[in-house]
C-alpha positions, -999 to 999 in steps of 0.1 A, spaced: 0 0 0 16 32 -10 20 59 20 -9 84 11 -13 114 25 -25 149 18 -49 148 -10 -42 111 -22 -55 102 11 -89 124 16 -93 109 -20 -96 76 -11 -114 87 21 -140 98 1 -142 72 -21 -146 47 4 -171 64 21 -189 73 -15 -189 35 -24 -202 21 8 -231 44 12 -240 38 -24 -236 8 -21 -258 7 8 -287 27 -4 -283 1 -39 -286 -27 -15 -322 -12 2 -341 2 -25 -376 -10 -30 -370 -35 -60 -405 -56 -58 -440 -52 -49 -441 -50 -13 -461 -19 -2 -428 1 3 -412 -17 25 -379 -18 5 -359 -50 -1 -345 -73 -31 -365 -91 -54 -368 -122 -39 -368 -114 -4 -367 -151 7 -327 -148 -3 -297 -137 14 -273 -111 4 -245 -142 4 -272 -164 -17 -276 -132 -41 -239 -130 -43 -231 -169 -50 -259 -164 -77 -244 -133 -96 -211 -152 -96 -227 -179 -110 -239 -154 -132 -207 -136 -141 -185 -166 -146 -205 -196 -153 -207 -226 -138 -183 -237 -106 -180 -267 -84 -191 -258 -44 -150 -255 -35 -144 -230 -65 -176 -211 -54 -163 -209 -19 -132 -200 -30 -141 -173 -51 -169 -157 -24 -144 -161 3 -166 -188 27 -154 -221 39 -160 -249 19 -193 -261 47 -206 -229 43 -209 -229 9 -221 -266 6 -248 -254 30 -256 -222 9 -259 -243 -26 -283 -267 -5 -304 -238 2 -304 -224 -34 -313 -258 -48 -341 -263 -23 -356 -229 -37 -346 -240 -76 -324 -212 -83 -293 -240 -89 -292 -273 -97 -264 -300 -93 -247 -321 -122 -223 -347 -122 -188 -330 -123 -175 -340 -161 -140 -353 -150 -141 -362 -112 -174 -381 -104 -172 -371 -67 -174 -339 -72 -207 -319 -86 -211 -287 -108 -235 -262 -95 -253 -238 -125 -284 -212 -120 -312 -217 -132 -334 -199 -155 -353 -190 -125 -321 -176 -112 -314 -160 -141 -346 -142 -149 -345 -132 -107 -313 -113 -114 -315 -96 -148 -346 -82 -129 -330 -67 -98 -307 -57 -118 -329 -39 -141 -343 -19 -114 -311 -10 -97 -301 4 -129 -332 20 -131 -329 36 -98 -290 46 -101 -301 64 -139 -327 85 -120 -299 94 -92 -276 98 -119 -300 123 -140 -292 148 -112 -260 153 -121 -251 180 -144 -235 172 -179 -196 176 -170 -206 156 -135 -222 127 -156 -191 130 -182 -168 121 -151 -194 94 -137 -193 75 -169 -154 81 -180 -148 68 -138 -169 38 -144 -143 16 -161 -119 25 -134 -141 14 -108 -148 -19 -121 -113 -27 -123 -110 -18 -86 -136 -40 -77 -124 -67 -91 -88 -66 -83 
């Protein structure tokens, strides 16, 4: 980590502040039918079962040890959160193709057409934020965007 300080260092300040508040407000914004009361689409689901299912999403189909790998759990953990995701038919279970003890979890269409709806109303919501913003404001917010997924995912 370099040795920050002055500007460099209320920079990232802010920006972790900035993230985690969005982040935050993304996480409670009414996104079904429920009178108001705020919550995610399927409100039967945890945050750590709507995270195993976007990586599911994002990079396909993994055995329970690379999923647990990959969402930072223990392996038991994870075996016990892909038992709760099948019960609710959001995954299903094949025979790995190369090492018969081992199975393959994948998302279901269920899972699928769950997601690309919250995720259509986050985007929803964040474009109506984001439509406060004045023209050079938004110019920054979209040229920052790339630079911020890469952050996230390093």
């Amino acid at each position: 980590m370099p040795d920050l300080t002055g500007d460099d260092a209320a920079a990232v300040n802010s920006l972790r502040s900035a993230v985690m508040r969005l982040s935050r407000r993304l996480k409670h914004q009414p996104l079904v039918s429920d009178g108001g009361r705020g919550g995610r689409v399927d409100e039967s689901l945890s945050p750590t079962e709507m995270s195993v299912l976007g990586t599911l999403a994002r990079c396909g189909s993994a055995t329970p040890g690379e999923l647990a790998r990959k969402e930072h759990v223990q392996p038991p953990s994870m075996t016990r959160i892909v038992a709760m995701l099948e019960a609710k038919s959001l995954v299903r279970l094949e025979p790995h193709p190369e090492d018969r003890r081992q199975k393959v979890v994948t998302q279901t269409e269920r899972a699928e057409a769950m997601l690309e709806e919250s995720r259509r109303k986050r985007n929803a919501w964040l474009a109506d934020l984001a439509g406060q913003l004045d023209e050079d404001e938004w110019a920054t917010l979209r040229a920052a965007a790339p630079v911020l997924e890469k952050l996230a995912h390093l």
